[in-house]
N, C-alpha and C positions, 0 to 999 in steps of 0.2 A: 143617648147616653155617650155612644161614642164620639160624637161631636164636639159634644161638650169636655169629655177626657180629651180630646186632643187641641182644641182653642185653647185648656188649660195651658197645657205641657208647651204651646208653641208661643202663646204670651209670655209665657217666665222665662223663656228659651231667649227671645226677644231684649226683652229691657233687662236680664240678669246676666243673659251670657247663660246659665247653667244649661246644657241642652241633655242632661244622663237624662232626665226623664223621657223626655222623647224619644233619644234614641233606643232606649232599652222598649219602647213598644214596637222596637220592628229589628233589635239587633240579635233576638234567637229565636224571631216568629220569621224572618227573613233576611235572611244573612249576606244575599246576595248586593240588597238594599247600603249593608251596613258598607261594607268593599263598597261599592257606588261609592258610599258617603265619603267614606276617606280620600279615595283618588280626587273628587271634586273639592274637597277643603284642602289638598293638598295642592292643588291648578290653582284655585281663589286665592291663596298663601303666594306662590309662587309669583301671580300676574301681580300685585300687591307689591313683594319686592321688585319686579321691576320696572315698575310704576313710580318707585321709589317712595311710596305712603308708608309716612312713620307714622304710627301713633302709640302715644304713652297711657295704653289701657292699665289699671290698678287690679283687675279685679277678674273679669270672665266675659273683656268683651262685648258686653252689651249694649242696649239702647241710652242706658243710664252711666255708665262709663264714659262712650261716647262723648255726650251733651260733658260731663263735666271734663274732660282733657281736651274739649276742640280748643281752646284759647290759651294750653298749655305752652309754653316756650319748644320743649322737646315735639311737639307734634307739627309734622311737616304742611307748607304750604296748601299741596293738593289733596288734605288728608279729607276733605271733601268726597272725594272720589270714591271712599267705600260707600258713600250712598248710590252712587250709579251701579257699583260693584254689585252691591246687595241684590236690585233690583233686577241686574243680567242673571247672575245667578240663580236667584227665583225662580226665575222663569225655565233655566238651564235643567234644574233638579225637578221642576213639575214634570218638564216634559219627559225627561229619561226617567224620572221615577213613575212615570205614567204609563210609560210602554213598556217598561221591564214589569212592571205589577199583573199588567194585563197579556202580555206576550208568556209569562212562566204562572200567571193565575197565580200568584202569590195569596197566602190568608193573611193580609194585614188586617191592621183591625178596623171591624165594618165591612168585610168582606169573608166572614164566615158562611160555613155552609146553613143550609136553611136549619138543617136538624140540630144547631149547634146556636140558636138564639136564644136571646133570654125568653123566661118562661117562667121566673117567678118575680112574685109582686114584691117581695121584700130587697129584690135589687137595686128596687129604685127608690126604698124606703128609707127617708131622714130622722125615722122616730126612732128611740132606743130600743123598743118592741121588735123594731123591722131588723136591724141590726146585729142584735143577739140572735134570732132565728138566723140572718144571712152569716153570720158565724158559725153558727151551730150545723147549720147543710154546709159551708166548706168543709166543716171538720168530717163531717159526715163522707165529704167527694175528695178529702185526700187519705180517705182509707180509715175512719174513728179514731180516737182518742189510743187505740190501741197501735194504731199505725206513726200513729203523730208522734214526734217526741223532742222537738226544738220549735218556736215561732219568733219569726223577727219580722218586720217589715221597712222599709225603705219608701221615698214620696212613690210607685208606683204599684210595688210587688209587695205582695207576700214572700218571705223567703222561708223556707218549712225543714226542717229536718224531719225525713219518716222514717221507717224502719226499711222498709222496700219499695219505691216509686212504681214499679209493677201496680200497685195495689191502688193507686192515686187513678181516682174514675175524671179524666179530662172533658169527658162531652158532659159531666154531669157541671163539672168549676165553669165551662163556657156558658151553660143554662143558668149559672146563678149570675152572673155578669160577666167572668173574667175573658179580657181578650186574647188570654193563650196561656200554656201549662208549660216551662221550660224545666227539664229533665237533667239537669247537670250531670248525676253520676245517681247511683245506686240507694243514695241516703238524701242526696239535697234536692231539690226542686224551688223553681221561681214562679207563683200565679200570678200574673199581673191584672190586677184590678183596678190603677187609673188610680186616682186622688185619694179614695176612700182608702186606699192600703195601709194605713200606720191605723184607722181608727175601727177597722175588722180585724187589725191582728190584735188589739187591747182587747176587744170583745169574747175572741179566739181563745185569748188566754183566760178571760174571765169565766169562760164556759167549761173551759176545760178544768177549771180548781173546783167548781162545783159539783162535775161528775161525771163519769163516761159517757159516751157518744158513739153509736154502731155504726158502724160502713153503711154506704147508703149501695142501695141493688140497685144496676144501671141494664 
C-alpha cells in the first residue's frame, strides 16, 4: 500500500510539477527530511543559474511543461541540461535521504514500528462496504463523533478539527492505513492516508449525519 501511495505522489510530482503531495508525506512525519529538501532545491536552482538554463515553464515545472517549452524561443540553448541535472540530483537526495532516514531511524512511511501496521482488511477495501466501516474506525480513532467537529480533506490528508487532539488514538489511525497523525495545535490535526483522502473524508461525513460513533479503546 505504501508503494503504491508513493509511485502515486512521485508520478504526478514528475510530469505536473505539483510535488505538496509528497512532500507533505515526510514534511511533519520528518522535518529534518523537509530542511534537506530545501537546501537541495535551492543548490539545483542556483547550479541552474549558473549554468545559465533558462527555461520558460507555464505551469509547476514538470515533465509535461518541459516537452512543451523545449522549442520555445525564450528557452535557452543548453536547456537540455536539466535532464543531466535531474539525474545528478537523484541520485544526490537518494543517497543523503538514505543515510539521514537511517542514521536518525526516521518513521517515514513504510518504516513504521511493527505494532503500528495495518491490521485491518477494510484498509485495503475498494468496495463502498469497506470504506464506510474505514470511516467509521477513523472517526472512531480520532476520538467519536463527539470529539470530531470539522472534516476536510486535501489529495493526501485528512484535515480534522477535534475538540481535543489529546483524545485522537494515533496507533489505532496508523492500524487502519494512515502513514502518520500531525498534531498541529490543540483543535486541528492532519492523518495522512495517501490518495484515498478526499474519498474517506466524503464517507466520514456521510457517517457522521447518520449518527454518533464512540471512541474506539486503544
Amino acid at each position: 500500500m505504501v508503494g503504491g501511495m508513493l509511485l502515486s505522489v512521485a508520478v504526478t510530482a514528475f510530469l505536473t510539477g505539483v510535488t505538496e503531495p509528497l512532500e507533505f508525506l515526510f514534511m511533519f512525519l520528518a522535518p529534518l527530511l523537509y530542511l534537506l529538501h530545501a537546501l537541495l532545491t535551492g543548490i539545483s536552482l542556483f547550479v541552474a543559474t549558473l549554468l545559465g538554463i533558462h527555461a520558460g515553464f507555464s505551469f509547476s515545472a514538470g515533465a509535461i511543461d518541459y516537452a512543451l517549452m523545449y522549442n520555445l524561443p525564450a528557452a535557452s540553448q543548453n536547456v537540455w541540461m536539466l535532464l543531466v541535472m535531474g539525474v545528478v540530483f537523484f541520485a544526490i537526495y537518494f543517497v543523503v535521504f538514505s543515510l539521514v532516514i537511517r542514521m536518525f531511524n526516521l518513521k517515514t512511511p513504510g518504516r513504521e514500528d511493527k505494532e503500528d501496521e495495518i491490521v485491518t482488511e477494510e484498509a485495503n477495501s475498494n468496495t463502498e462496504e469497506g470504506l464506510n466501516q474505514l470511516a467509521t474506525n477513523y472517526i472512531a480513532a480520532v476520538g467519536g463523533t463527539d470529539n470530531l467537529k470539522a472534516i476536510d480533506a486535501c489529495i493526501t490528508r485528512l484535515r480534522l478539527t477535534v475538540a481535543d487532539s489529546a483524545r485522537v488514538n494515533d496507533t489505532m489511525c496508523k492500524r487502519l492505513g494512515a502513514s502518520g497523525v500531525v498534531k498541529l495545535n490543540k483543535q486541528t490535526i492532519q492523518v495522512i492516508v495517501g490518495a484515498k483522502a478526499e474519498s474517506i473524508g466524503d464517507a466520514m461525513k456521510k457517517v457522521v449525519a447518520r449518527g454518533p460513533v464512540s471512541s474506539c479503546v486503544s
